[in-house]
C-alpha positions in Angstrom: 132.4 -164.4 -12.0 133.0 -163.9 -8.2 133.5 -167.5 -7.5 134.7 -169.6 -4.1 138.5 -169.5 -4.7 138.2 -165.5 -5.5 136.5 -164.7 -2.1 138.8 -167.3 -0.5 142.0 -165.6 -1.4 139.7 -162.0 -0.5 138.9 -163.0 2.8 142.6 -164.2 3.3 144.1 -160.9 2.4 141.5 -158.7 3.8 141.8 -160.3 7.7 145.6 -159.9 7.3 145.8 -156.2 5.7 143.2 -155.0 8.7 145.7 -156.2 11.2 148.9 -154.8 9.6 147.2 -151.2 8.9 145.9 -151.2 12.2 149.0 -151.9 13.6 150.9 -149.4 11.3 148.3 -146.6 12.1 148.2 -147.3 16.2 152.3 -147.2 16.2 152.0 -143.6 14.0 149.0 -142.4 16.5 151.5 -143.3 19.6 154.3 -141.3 17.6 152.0 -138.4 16.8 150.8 -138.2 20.4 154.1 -138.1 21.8 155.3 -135.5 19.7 151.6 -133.6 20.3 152.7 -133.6 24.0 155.7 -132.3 23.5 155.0 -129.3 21.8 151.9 -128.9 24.2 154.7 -129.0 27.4 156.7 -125.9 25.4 153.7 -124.0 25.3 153.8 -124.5 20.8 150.0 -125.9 21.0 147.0 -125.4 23.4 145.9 -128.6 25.6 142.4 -128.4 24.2 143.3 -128.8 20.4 145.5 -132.3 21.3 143.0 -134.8 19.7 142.2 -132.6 16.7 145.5 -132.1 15.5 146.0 -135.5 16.3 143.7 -136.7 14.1 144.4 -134.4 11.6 148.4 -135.4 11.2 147.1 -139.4 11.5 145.1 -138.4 8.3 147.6 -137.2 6.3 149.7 -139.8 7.3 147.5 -142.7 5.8 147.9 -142.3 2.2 151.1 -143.3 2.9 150.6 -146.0 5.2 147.9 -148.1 2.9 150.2 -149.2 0.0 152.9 -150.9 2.5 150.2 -152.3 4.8 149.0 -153.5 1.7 151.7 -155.4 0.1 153.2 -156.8 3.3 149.5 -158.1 3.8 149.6 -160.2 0.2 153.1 -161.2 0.9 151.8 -162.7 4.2 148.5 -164.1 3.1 150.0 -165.6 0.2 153.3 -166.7 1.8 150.5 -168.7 4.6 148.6 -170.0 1.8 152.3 -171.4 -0.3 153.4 -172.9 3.5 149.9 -175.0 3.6 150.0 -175.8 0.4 147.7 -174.2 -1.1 149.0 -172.5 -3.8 150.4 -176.0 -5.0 146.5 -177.2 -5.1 145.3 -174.2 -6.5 148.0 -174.6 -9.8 146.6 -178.7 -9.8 143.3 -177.7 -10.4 144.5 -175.1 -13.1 144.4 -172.1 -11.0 147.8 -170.3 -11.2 149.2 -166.9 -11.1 145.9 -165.3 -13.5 143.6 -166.5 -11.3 145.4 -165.0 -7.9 146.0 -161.6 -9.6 141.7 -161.7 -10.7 141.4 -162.6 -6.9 143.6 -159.8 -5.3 141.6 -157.3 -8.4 138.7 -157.3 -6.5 141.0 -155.7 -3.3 143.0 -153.6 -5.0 140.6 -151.5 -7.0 138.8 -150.5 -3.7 142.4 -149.5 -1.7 143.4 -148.0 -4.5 140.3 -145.8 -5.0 140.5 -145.4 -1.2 144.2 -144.6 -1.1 143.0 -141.8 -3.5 140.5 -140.5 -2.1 143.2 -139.9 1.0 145.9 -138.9 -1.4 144.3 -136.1 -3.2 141.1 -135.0 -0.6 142.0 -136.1 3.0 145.1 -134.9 3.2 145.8 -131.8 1.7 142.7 -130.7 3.7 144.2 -132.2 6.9 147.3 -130.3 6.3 145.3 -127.2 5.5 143.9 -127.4 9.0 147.0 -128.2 10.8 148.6 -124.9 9.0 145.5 -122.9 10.2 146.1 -124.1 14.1 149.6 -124.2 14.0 149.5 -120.9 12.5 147.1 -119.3 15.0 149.2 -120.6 17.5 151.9 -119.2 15.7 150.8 -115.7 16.5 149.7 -116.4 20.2 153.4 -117.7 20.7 154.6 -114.2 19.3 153.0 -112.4 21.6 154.8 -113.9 24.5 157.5 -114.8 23.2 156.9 -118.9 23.7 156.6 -118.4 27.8 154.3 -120.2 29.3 153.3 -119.8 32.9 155.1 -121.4 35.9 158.4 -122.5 33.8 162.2 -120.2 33.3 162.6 -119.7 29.4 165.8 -117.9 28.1 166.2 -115.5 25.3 169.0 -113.7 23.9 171.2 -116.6 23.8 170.2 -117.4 27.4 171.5 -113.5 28.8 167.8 -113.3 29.9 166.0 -115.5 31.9 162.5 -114.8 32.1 159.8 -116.2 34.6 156.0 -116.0 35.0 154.1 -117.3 37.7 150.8 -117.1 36.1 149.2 -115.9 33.3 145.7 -114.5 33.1 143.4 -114.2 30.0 145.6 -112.7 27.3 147.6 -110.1 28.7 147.8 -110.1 32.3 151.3 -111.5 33.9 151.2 -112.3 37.9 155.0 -112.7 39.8 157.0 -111.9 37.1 161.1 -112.6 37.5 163.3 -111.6 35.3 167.3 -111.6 35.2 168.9 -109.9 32.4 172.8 -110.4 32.2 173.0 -108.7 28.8 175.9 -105.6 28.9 178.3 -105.4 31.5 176.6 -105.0 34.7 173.4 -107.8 35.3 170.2 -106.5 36.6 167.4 -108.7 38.3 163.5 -107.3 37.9 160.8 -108.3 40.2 157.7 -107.2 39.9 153.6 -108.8 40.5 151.8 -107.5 37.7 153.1 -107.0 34.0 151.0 -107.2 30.6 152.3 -108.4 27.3 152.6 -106.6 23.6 153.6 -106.3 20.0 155.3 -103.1 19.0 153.3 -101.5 16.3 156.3 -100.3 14.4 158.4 -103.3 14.3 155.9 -106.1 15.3 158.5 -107.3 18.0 156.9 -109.1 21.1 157.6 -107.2 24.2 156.9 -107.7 28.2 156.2 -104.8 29.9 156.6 -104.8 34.3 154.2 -102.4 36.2 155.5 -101.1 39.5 158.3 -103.5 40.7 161.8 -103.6 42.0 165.5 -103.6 40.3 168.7 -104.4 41.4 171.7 -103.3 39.1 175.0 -104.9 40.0 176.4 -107.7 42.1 175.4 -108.0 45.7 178.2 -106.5 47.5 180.0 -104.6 45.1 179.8 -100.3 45.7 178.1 -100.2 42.7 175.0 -102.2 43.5 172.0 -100.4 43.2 168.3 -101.4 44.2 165.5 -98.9 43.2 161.6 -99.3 41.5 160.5 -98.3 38.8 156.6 -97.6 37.0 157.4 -99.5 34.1 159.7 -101.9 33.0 159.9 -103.4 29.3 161.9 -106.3 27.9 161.9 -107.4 24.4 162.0 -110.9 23.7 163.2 -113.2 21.1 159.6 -114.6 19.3 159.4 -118.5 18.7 160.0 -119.7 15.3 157.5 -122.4 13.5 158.7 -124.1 10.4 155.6 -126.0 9.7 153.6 -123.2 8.4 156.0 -122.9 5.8 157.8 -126.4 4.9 153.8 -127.3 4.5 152.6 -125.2 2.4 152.4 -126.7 -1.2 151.4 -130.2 0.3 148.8 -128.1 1.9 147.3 -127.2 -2.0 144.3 -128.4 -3.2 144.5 -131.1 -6.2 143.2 -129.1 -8.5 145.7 -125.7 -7.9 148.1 -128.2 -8.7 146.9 -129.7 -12.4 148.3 -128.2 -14.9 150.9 -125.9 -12.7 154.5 -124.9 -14.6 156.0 -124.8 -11.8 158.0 -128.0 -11.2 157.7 -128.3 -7.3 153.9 -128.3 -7.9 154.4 -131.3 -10.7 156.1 -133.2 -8.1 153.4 -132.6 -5.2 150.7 -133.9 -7.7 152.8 -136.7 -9.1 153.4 -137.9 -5.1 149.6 -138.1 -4.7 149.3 -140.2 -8.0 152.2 -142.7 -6.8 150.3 -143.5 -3.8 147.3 -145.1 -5.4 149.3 -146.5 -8.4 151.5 -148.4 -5.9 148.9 -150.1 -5.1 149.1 -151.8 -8.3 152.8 -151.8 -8.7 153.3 -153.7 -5.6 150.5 -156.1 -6.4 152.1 -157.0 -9.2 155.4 -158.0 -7.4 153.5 -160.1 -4.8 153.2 -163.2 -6.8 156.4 -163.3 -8.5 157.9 -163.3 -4.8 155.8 -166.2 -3.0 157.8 -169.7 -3.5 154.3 -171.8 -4.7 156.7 -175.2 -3.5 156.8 -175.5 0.4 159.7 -177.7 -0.5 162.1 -174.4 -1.4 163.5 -172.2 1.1 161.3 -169.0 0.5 164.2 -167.0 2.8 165.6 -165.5 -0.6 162.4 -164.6 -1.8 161.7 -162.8 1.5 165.0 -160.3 1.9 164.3 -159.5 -2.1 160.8 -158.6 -1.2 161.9 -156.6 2.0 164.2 -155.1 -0.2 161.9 -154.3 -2.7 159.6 -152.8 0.2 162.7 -150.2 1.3 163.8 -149.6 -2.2 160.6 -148.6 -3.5 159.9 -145.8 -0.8 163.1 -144.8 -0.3 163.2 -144.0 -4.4 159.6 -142.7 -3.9 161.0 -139.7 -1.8 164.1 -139.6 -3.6 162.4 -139.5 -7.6 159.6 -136.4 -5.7 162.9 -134.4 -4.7 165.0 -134.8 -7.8 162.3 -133.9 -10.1 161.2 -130.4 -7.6 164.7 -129.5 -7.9 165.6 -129.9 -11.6 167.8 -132.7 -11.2 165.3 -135.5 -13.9 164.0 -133.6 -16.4 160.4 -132.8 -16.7 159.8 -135.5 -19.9 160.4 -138.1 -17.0 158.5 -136.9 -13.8 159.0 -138.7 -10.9 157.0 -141.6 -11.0 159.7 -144.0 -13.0 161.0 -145.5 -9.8 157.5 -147.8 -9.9 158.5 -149.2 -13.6 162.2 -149.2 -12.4 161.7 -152.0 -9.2 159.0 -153.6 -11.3 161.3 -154.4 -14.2 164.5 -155.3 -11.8 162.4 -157.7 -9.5 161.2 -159.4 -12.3 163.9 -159.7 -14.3 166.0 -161.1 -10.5 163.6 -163.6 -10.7 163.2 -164.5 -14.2 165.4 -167.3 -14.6 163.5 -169.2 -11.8 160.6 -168.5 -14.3 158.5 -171.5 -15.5 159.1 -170.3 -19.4 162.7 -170.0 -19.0 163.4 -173.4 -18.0 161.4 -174.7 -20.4 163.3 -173.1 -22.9 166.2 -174.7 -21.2 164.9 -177.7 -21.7 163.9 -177.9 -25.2 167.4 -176.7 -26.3 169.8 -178.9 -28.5 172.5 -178.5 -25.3 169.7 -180.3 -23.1 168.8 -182.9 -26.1 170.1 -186.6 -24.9 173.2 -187.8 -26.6 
């Protein structure tokens, strides 16, 4: 039953995981929103769709935010409760290790269920949407060629400098400057009005200058000419998005994924299944790592349990890209790197184990003379 020493040890770990994933997710949003900003100042991404993608990267972040915010949250809850002796009483009255792992059950079913939930619904649709915007803005960024009004942007390995005073609806250029220094003689353009285009034929992004001014040369030279022209085109070098592609698979829904050959899709759908299952994996680990005696130093227990907390994402990330590339073969998948920290924490802190020394005891070697 859900008794007084269960919800104690609940409300203990619940108050301190709602800080630390708060925390986690508010240091993530400032990152996101930084970056958002930035690709809003190069003209990547409208100022109207900051929040939403916002949002929408902060969700696909959080599957992978809950299982650390969760086990530094037992690791802290439990480390308070070993300082104030607590766990000490607890293992008077008969209460030991079972009894915390029944406690910390009734949290780690729900974050697990809700890590899934993020894991295999929330984001691959988040990542779905941010293709569709980035994408969409993709092709608006073609079409001029990444300029964005009132800034110098230069293309062709910056032998063209291009600038546009304003920009109206989705063609329209006002005061448009541009210097091209490509062959050997440079050439300035000026002109008030120009409109923008794709090529049919070869889909390249073009400017095109109506009625302006050229000068061919170098001010002062006998061969520097200034004359006007009807029309004027330029073709420019169109901005190149990565995200579209590098997020595709993750982008998948889970069940496109189950039951794919295809090993890359194996280790997409084996990524979402390690977030929940870390969960448990972690939960595991916290009790072996909390010193019940406030008399020991607990500083040794603590690096091996930040070290745990590095090793195991780092191999999380490391295991997905081996097994996508053929490196582990498919019998093994790329979820061993949970049962491989399990079994090496353990078996670091097996000889401080109550059974162990026991056994030490009760040998001949330890028999008096």
């Amino acid at each position: 039953m859900f008794g007084i020493v269960d919800r104690y040890i609940l409300l203990e770990v619940l108050k301190v995981f709602t800080a630390v994933l708060g925390t986690f997710l508010l240091v993530v949003l400032s990152m996101l929103f930084l970056r958002t900003l930035e690709e809003v100042n190069l003209g990547a991404l409208g100022s109207d769709l900051v929040m939403r993608f916002v949002g929408l990267q902060l969700v696909r972040e959080t599957s992978s935010l809950i299982p650390p915010a969760f086990f530094i949250s037992v690791l802290i809850a439990l480390g308070r409760m070993s300082r104030d002796s607590e766990l000490i009483a607890l293992s008077a009255c008969g209460l030991g290790a079972g009894r915390i792992y029944r406690a910390l059950l009734y949290l780690v079913l729900p974050v697990a269920l809700l890590t899934a939930w993020f894991s295999f619904s929330l984001r691959p649709l988040a990542i779905f949407e941010t293709q569709k915007i980035l994408h969409r803005r993709e092709g608006q960024i073609h079409q001029i060629g990444g300029i964005k009004q009132g800034r110098f942007y230069q293309h062709e390995q910056g032998l063209v400098t291009v600038y546009v005073e304003k920009i109206e609806g989705k063609e329209r250029l006002r005061n448009v400057f541009i210097h091209d220094r490509r062959g050997d003689r440079s050439r300035l353009v000026i002109s008030k009005t120009g409109v923008r285009r794709i090529d049919e034929a070869s889909g390249d992004p073009f400017v095109t200058l109506l009625k302006g001014h050229r000068y061919n040369g170098v001010p002062g030279q006998p061969d520097y000419a200034i004359g006007t022209f009807e029309r004027y085109s330029l073709r420019l070098e169109p901005t190149k998005s990565g995200h579209f592609r590098s997020w595709k698979r993750a982008a998948f829904r889970t069940a496109e994924l189950i039951g794919s050959p295809d090993p890359r899709d194996r280790a997409e759908l084996q990524y979402r299944i390690g977030n929940p299952l870390a969960i448990v994996t972690l939960t595991l680990l916290t009790v072996p790592l909390t010193t019940k005696s406030p008399r020991r130093r607990a500083g040794g227990r603590m690096f091996l349990a930040f070290l745990t907390y590095f090793s195991f994402f780092n191999l999380q990330r490391l295991a997905e890209n081996w097994f996508a590339t053929g490196v582990t073969p498919g019998w093994l998948g790329s979820l061993w790197y949970q049962a491989l920290v399990l079994v090496l924490v353990l078996a670091i802190l097996l000889p401080e184990g109550y059974q162990l020394r026991r056994l030490i005891r009760r040998s001949p070697r330890a028999a008096p003379g």
